[in-house]
C-alpha positions as a Markdown table, in Angstrom:
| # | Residue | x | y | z |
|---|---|---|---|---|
| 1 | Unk | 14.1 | 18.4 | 2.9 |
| 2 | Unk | 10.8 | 19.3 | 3.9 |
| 3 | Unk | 10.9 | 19.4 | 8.1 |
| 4 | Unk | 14.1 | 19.6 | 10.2 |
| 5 | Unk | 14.2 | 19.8 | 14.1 |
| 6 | Unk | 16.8 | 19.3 | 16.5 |
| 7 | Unk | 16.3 | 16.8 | 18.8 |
| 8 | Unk | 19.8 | 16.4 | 21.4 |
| 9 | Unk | 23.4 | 18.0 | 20.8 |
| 10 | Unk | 24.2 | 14.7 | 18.6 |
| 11 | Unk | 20.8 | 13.6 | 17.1 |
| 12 | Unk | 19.1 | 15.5 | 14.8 |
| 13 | Unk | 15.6 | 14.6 | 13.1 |
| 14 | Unk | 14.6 | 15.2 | 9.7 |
| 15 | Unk | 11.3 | 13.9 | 7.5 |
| 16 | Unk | 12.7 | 13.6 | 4.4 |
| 17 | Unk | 11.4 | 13.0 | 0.4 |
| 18 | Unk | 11.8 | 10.0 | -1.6 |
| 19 | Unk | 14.5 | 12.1 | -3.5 |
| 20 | Unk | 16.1 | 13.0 | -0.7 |
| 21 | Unk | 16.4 | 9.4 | 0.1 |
| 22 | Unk | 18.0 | 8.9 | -3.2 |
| 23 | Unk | 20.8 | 11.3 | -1.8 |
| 24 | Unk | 21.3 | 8.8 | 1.6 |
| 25 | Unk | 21.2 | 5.5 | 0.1 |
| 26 | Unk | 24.4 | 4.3 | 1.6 |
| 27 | Unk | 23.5 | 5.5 | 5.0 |
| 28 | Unk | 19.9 | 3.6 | 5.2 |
| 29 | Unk | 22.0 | 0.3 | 3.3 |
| 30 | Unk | 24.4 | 0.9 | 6.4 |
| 31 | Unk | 21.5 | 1.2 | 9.0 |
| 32 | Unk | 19.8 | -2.0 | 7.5 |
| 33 | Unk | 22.9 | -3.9 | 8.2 |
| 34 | Unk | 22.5 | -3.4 | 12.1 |
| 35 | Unk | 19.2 | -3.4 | 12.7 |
| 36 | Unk | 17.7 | -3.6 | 15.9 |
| 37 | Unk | 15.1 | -5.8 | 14.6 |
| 38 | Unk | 15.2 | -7.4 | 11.3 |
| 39 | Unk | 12.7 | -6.3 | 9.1 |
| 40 | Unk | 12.6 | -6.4 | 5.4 |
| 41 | Unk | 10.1 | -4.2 | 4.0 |
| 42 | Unk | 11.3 | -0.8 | 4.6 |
| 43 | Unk | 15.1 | -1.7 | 3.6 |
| 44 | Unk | 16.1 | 0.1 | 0.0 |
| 45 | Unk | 15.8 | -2.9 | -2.0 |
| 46 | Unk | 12.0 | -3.8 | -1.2 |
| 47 | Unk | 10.9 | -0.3 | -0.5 |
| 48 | Unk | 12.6 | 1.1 | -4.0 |
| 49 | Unk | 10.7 | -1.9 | -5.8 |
| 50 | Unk | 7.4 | -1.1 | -4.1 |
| 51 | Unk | 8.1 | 2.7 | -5.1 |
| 52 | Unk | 9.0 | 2.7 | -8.8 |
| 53 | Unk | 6.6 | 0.4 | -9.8 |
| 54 | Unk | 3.3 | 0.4 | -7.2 |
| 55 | Unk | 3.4 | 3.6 | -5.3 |
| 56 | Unk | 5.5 | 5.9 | -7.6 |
| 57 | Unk | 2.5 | 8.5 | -7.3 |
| 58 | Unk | 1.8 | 8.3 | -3.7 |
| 59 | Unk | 3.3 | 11.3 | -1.4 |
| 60 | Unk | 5.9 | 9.0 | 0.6 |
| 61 | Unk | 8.0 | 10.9 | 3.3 |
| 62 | Unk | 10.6 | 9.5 | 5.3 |
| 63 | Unk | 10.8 | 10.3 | 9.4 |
| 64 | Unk | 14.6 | 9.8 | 10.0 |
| 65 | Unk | 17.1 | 10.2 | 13.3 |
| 66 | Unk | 21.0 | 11.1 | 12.4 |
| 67 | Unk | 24.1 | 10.8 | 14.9 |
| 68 | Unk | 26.4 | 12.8 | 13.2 |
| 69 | Unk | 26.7 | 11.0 | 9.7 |
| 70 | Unk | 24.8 | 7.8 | 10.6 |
| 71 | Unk | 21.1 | 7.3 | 9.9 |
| 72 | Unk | 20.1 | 5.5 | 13.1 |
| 73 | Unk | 16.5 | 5.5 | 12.7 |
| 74 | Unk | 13.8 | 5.5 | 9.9 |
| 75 | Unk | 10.1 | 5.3 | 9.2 |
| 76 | Unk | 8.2 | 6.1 | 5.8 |
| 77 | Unk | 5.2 | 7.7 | 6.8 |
| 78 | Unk | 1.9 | 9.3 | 4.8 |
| 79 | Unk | -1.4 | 10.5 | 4.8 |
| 80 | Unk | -4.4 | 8.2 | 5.2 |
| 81 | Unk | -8.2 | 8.2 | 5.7 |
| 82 | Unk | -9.7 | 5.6 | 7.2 |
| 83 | Unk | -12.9 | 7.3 | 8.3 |
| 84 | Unk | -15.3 | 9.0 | 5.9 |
| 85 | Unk | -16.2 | 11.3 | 8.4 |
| 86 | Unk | -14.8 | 11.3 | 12.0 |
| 87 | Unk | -11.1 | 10.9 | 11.7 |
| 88 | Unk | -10.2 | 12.7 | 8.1 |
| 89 | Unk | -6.5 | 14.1 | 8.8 |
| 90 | Unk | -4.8 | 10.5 | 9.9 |
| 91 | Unk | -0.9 | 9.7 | 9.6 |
| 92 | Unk | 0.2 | 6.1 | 9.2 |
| 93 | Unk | 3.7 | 3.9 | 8.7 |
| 94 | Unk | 3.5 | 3.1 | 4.7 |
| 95 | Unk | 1.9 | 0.0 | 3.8 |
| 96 | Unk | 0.8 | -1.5 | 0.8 |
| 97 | Unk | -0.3 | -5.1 | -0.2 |
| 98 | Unk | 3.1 | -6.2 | -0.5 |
| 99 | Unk | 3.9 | -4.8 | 3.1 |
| 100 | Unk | 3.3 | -7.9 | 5.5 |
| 101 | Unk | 5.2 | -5.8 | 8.4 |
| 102 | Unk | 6.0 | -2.1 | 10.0 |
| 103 | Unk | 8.4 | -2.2 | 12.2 |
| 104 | Unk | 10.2 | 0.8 | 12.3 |
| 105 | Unk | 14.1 | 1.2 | 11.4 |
| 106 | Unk | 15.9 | 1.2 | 14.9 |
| 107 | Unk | 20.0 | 1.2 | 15.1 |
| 108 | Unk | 20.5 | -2.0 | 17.4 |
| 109 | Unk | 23.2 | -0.4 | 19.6 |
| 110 | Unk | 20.8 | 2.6 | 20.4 |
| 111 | Unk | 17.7 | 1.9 | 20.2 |
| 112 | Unk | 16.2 | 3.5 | 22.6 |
| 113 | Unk | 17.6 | 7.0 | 21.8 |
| 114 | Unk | 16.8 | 6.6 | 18.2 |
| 115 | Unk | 12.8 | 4.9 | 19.3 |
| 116 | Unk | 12.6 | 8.9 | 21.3 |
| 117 | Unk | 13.9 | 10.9 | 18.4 |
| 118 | Unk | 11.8 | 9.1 | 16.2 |
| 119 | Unk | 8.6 | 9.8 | 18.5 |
| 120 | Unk | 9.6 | 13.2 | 18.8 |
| 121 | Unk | 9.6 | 13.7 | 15.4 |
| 122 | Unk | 6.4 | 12.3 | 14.7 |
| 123 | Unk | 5.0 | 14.7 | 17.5 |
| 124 | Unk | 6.2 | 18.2 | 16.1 |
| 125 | Unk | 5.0 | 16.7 | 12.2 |
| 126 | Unk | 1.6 | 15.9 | 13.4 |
| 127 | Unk | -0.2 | 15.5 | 16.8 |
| 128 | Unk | -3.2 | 13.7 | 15.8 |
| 129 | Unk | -4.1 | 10.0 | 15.1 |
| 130 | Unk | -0.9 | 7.6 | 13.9 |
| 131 | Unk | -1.0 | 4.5 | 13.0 |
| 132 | Unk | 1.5 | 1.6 | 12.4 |
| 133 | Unk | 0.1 | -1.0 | 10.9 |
| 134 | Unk | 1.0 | -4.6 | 11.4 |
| 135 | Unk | 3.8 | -4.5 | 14.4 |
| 136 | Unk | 5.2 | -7.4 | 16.0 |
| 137 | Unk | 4.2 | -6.2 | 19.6 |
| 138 | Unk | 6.8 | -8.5 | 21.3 |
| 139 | Unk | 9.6 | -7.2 | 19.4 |
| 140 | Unk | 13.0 | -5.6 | 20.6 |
| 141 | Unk | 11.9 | -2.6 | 18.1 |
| 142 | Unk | 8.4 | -2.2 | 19.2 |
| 143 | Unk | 9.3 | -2.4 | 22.9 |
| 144 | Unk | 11.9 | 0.5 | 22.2 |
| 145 | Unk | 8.7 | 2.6 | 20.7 |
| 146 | Unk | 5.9 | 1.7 | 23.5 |
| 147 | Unk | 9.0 | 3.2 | 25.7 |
| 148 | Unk | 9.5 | 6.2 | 24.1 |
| 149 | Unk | 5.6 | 6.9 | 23.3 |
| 150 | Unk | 5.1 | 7.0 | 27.0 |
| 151 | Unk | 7.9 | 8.9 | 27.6 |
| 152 | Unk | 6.0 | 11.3 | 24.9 |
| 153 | Unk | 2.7 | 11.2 | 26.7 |
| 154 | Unk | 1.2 | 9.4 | 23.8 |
| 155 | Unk | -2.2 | 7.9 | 23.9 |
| 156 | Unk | -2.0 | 4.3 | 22.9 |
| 157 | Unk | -4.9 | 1.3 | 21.3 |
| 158 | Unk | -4.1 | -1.6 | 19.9 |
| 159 | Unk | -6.5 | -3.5 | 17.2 |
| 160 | Unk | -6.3 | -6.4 | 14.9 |
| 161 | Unk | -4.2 | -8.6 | 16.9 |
| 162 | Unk | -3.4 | -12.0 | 15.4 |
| 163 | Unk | -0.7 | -14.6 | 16.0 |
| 164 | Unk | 1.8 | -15.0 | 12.9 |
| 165 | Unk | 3.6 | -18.3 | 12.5 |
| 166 | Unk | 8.0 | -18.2 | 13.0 |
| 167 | Unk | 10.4 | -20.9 | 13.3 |
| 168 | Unk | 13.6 | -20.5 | 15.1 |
| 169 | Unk | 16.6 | -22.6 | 14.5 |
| 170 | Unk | 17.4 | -24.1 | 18.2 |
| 171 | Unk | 19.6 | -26.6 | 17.7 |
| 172 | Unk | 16.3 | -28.9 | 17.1 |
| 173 | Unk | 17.3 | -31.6 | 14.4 |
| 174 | Unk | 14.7 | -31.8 | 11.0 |
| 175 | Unk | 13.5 | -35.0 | 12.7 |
| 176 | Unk | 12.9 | -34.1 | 16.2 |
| 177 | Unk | 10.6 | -31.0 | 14.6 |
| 178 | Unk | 8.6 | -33.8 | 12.2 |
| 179 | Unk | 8.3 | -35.8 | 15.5 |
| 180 | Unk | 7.3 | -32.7 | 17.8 |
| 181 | Unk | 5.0 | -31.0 | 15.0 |
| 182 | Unk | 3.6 | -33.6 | 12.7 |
| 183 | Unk | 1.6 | -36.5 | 13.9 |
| 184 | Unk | 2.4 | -40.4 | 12.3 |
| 185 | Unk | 0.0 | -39.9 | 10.3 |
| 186 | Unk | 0.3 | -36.7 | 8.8 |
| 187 | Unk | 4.3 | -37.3 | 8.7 |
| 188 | Unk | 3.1 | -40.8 | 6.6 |
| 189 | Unk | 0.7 | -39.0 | 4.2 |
| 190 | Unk | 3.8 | -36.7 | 3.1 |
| 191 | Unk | 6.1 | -39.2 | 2.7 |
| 192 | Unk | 3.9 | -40.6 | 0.6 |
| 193 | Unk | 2.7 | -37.8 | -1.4 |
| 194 | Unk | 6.5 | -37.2 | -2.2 |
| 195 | Unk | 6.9 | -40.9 | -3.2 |
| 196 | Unk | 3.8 | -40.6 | -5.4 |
| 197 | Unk | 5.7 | -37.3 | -7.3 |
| 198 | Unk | 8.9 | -39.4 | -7.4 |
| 199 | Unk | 7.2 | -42.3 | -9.6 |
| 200 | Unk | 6.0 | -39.3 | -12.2 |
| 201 | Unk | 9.9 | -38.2 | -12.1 |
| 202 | Unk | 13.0 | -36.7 | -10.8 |
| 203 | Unk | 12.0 | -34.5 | -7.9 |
| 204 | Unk | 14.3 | -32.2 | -6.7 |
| 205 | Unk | 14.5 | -29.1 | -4.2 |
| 206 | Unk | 16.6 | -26.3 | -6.3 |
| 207 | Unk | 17.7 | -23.1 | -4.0 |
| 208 | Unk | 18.4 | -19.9 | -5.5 |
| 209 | Unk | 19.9 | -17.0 | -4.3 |
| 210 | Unk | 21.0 | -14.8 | -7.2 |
| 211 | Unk | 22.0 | -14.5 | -10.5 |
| 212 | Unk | 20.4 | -16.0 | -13.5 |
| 213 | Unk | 19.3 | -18.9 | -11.1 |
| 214 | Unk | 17.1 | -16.7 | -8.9 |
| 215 | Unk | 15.7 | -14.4 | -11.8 |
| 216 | Unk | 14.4 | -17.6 | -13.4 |
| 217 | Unk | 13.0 | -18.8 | -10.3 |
| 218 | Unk | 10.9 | -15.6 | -10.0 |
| 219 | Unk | 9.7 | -15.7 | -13.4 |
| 220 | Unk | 8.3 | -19.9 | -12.9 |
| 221 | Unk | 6.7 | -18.1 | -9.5 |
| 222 | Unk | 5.0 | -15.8 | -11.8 |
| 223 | Unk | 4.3 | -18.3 | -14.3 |
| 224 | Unk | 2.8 | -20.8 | -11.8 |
| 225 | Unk | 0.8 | -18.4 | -9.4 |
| 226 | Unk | -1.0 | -17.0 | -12.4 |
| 227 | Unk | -1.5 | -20.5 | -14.0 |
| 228 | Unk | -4.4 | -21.0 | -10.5 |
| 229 | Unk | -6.9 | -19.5 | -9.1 |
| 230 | Unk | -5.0 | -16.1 | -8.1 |
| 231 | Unk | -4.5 | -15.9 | -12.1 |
| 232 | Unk | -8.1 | -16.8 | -12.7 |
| 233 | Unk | -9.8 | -14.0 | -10.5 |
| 234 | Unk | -6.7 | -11.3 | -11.3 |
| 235 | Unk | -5.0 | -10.8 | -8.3 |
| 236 | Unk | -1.9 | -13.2 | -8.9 |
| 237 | Unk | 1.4 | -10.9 | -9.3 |
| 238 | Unk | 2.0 | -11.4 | -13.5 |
| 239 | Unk | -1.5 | -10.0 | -14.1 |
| 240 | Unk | -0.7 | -6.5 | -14.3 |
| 241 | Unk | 2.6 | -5.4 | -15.4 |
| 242 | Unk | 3.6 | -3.3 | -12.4 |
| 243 | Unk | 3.3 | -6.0 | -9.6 |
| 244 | Unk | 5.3 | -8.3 | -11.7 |
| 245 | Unk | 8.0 | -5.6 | -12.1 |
| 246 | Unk | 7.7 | -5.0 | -8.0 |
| 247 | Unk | 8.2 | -9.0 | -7.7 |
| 248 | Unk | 11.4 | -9.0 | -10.0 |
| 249 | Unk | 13.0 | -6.0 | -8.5 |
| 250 | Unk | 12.4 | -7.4 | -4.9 |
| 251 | Unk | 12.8 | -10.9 | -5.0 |
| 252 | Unk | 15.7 | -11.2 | -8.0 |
| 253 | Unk | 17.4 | -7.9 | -8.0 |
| 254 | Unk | 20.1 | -7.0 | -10.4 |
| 255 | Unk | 24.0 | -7.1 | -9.0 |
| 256 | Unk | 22.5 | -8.2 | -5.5 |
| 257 | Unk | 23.8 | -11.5 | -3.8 |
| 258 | Unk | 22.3 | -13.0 | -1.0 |
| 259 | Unk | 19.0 | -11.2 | -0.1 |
| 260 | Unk | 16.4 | -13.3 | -2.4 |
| 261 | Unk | 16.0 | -16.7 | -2.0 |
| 262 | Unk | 14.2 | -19.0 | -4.2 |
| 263 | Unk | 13.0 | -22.4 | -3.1 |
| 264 | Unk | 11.8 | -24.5 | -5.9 |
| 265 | Unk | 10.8 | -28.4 | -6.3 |
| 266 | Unk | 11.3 | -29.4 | -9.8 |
| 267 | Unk | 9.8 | -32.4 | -11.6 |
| 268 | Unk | 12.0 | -33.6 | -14.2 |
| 269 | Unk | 13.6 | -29.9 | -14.1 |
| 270 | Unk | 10.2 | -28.5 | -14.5 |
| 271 | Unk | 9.1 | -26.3 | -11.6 |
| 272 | Unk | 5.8 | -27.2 | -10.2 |
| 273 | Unk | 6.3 | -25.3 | -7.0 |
| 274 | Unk | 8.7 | -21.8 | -5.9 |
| 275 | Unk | 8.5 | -20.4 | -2.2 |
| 276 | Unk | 10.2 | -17.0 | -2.8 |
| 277 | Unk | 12.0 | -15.4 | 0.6 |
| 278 | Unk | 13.5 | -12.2 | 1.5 |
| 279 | Unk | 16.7 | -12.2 | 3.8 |
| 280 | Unk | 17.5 | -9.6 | 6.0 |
| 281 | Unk | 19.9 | -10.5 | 9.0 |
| 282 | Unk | 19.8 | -13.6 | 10.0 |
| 283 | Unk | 16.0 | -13.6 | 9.3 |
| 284 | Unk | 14.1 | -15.6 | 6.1 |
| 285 | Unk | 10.1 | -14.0 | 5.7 |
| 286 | Unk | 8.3 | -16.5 | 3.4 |
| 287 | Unk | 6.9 | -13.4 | 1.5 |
| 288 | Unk | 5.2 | -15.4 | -1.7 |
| 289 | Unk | 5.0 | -19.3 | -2.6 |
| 290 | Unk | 2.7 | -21.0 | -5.3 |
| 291 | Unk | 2.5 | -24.4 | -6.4 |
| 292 | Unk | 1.1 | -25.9 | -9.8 |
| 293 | Unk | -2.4 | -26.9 | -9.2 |
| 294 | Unk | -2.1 | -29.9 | -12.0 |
| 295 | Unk | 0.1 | -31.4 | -8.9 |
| 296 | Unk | -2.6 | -30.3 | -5.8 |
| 297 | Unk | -3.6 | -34.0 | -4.9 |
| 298 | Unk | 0.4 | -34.6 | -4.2 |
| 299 | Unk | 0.7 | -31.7 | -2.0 |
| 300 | Unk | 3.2 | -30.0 | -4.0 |
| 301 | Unk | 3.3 | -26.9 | -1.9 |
| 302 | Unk | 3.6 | -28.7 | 1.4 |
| 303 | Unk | 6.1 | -31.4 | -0.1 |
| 304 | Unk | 8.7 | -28.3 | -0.9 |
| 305 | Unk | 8.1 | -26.7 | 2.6 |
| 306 | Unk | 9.3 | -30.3 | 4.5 |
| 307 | Unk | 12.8 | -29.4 | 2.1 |
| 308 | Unk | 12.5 | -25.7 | 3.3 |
| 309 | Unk | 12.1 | -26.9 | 6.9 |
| 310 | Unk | 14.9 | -29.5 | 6.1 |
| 311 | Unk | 17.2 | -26.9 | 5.1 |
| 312 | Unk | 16.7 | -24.6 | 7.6 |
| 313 | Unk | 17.2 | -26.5 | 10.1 |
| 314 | Unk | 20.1 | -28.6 | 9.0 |
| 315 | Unk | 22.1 | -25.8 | 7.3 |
| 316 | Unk | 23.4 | -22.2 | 8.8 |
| 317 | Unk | 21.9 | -19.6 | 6.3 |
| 318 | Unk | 19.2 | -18.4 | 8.8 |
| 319 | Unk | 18.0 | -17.9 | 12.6 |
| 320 | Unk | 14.3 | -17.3 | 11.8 |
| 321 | Unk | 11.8 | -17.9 | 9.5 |
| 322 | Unk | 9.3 | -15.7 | 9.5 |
| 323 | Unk | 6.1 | -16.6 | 7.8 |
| 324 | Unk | 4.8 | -13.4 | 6.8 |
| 325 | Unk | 1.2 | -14.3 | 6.9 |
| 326 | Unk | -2.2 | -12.1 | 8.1 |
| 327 | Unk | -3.2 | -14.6 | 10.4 |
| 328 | Unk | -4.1 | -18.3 | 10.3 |
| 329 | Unk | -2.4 | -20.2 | 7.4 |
| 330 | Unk | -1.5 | -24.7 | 6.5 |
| 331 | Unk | 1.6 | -23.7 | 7.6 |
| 332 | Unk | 1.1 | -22.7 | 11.1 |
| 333 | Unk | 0.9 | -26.7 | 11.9 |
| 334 | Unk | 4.5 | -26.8 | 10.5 |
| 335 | Unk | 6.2 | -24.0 | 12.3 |
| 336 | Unk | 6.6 | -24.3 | 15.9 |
| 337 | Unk | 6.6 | -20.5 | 17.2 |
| 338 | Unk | 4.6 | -18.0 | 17.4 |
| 339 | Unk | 4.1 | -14.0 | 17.4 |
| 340 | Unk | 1.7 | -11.4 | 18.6 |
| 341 | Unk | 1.1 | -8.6 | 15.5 |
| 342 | Unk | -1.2 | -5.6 | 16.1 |
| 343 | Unk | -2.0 | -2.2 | 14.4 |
| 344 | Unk | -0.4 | 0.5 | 16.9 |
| 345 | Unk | -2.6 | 3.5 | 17.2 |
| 346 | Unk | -1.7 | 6.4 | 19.2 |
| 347 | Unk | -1.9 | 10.0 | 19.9 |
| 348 | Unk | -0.3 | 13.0 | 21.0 |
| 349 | Unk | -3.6 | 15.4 | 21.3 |
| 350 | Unk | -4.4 | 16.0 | 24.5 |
| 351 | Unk | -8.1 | 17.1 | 23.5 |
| 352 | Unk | -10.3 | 14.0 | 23.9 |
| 353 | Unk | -7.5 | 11.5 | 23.0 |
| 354 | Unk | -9.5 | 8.7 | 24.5 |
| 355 | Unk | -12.6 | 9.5 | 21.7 |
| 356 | Unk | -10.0 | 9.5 | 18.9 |
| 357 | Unk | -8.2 | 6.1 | 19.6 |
| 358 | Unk | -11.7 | 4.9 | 19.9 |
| 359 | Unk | -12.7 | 6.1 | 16.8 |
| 360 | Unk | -10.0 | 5.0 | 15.0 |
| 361 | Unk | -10.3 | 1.7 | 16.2 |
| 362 | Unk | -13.7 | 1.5 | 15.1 |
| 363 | Unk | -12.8 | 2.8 | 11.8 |
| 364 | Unk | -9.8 | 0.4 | 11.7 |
| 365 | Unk | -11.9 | -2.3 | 12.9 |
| 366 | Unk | -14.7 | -1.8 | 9.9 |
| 367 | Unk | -12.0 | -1.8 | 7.6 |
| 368 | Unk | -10.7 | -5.3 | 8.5 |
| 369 | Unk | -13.8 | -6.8 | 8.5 |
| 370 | Unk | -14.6 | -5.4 | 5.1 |
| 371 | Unk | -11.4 | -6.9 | 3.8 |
| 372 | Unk | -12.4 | -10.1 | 5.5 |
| 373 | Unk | -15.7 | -10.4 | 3.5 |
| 374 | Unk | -14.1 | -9.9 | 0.6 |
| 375 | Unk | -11.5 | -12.7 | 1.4 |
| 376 | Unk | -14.0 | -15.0 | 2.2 |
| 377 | Unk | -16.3 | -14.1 | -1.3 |
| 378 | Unk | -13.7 | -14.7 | -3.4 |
| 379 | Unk | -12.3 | -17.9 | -1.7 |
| 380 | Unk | -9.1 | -15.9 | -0.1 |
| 381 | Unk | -7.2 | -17.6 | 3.1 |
């Protein structure tokens, strides 16, 4: 344990190691399983994967909030730089690549108690400049934190806002949504794109949500994502050896039912496009999906989303789908809700705190735009 502070006669605060976390796996399995907010990233099965095989070198610590026995609120936290100069001693939520979200651990029955703690904590570790990254502002768990950082006399920015694609199930029938979302003509083009993979074969939408089934699903993902462009330039998943390990330990893991789906259109048996999901609640987030580029001019990708669409919609295995994306994607004209996502920066200094948030949202700000330079040399969306 390396900080421990109390913070009311039945809550108590601690910022713990990665192998002290080992020690409460139960307790943050129990605490995912009434979550104010559902959130996959920081649950044990995602984080883990991310941990043994991308960041098993980086100094992770873990803010946490007990009631007696009960973890009932958790945040991985570390050290980060993100000015050369100005702002060199900067905390931040964890994030990696592979992180498409930071919303805080919050027990659903107290959330605002835990949101305090939490804050509290983060004060007495370190007053400066925190960041979390990526927050769905208009969130039940955010709302708890903006609460309990004023209540904390934080200073508070927000940068980088974009609008991220979700689709609720409302009692809205598969057809209604086509006839909402999709005009005749795109709805036409589809159906005929499907027809046109029918007359090459079989063509069938396969769903996967463990076992042998699911494993194999992750490995035709990996297969087909590095078979394009992603494999081409490096950056799909099976091109170095510890992001494909990350991908099979999060999306297929061993002796775990029902948290990773696979949706996959076969041709002839043959997968030609896999959308891979994380569950968590009664939320889906679209983390990964890849398509065969011999079958682009058929719209394989968009011809297995219709089925996902379809199946969400018609069956009862989700409330939300969340598209887990960094801004505009194809599938925002799909998906018929929306949500705000900003970095959250704030600070507890009372020396200049203005200067620091704007500093760090400059810094912030440079960093995005670098990232979006990048994205756009190498052909990114």
């Amino acid at each position: 344990m390396l900080y421990d502070a109390k913070w009311s006669k039945n809550d108590q605060t601690k910022i713990l190691s990665r192998e002290d976390m080992e020690h409460v796996l139960p307790e943050w399995e129990d605490l995912c399983g009434r979550l104010a907010e559902d959130t996959p990233y920081y649950t044990p099965v995602y984080a883990n994967a991310l941990l043994s095989s991308i960041d098993h070198d980086r100094d992770i610590r873990f803010a946490t909030v007990w009631r007696d026995t009960r973890m009932i609120a958790m945040l991985p936290i570390c050290r980060t730089r993100i000015g050369a100069v100005d702002l060199p001693n900067v905390w931040q939520a964890w994030t990696t690549p592979y992180t498409l979200g930071c919303t805080p651990l919050l027990d659903r029955d107290l959330a605002g108690q835990a949101a305090s703690a939490l804050v509290e904590s983060l004060k007495t570790f370190h007053r400066g400049i925190w960041i979390i990254p990526t927050i769905n502002t208009g969130g039940k768990a955010a709302s708890a934190l903006f609460d309990a950082l004023h209540q904390f006399d934080a200073s508070i920015s927000e940068t980088g806002q974009f609008e991220r694609a979700i689709l609720r199930r409302d009692g809205t029938t598969f057809d209604e949504h086509l006839q909402e979302k999709l005009s005749g003509k795109r709805r036409r083009d589809l159906a005929r794109n499907r027809r046109r993979l029918e007359k090459l074969g079989e063509v069938e939408h396969v769903v996967s949500t463990g076992g042998d089934g699911l494993a194999d699903a992750v490995e035709a993902f990996l297969e087909i994502e590095k078979s394009g462009w992603k494999g081409e330039r490096g950056t799909a998943l099976a091109c170095d050896p510890s992001t494909a390990e990350f991908a099979r330990n999060a999306f297929a893991p061993i002796g775990v039912e029902d948290i990773g789906r696979a949706d996959v259109l076969t041709l002839d048996g043959k997968p030609i496009a896999v959308s891979l999901m994380i569950l968590t609640g009664r939320t889906g987030f679209t983390v990964k999906c890849a398509y065969d580029e011999e079958y682009r001019s058929y719209s394989a990708g968009l011809v297995l989303e219709i089925d996902v669409i379809r199946s969400f919609l018609s069956e009862d295995w989700a409330d939300l789908l969340d598209s887990a994306t960094a801004g505009s994607h194809i599938i925002d004209s799909l998906w018929s809700d929306r949500i705000e996502m900003a970095d959250l920066i704030f600070t507890f200094s009372p020396v200049f705190p203005g200067w620091q948030l704007a500093a760090a949202t400059r810094a912030m700000d440079a960093k995005q735009q670098a990232k979006s330079r990048i994205k756009k040399l190498i052909g990114r969306k």
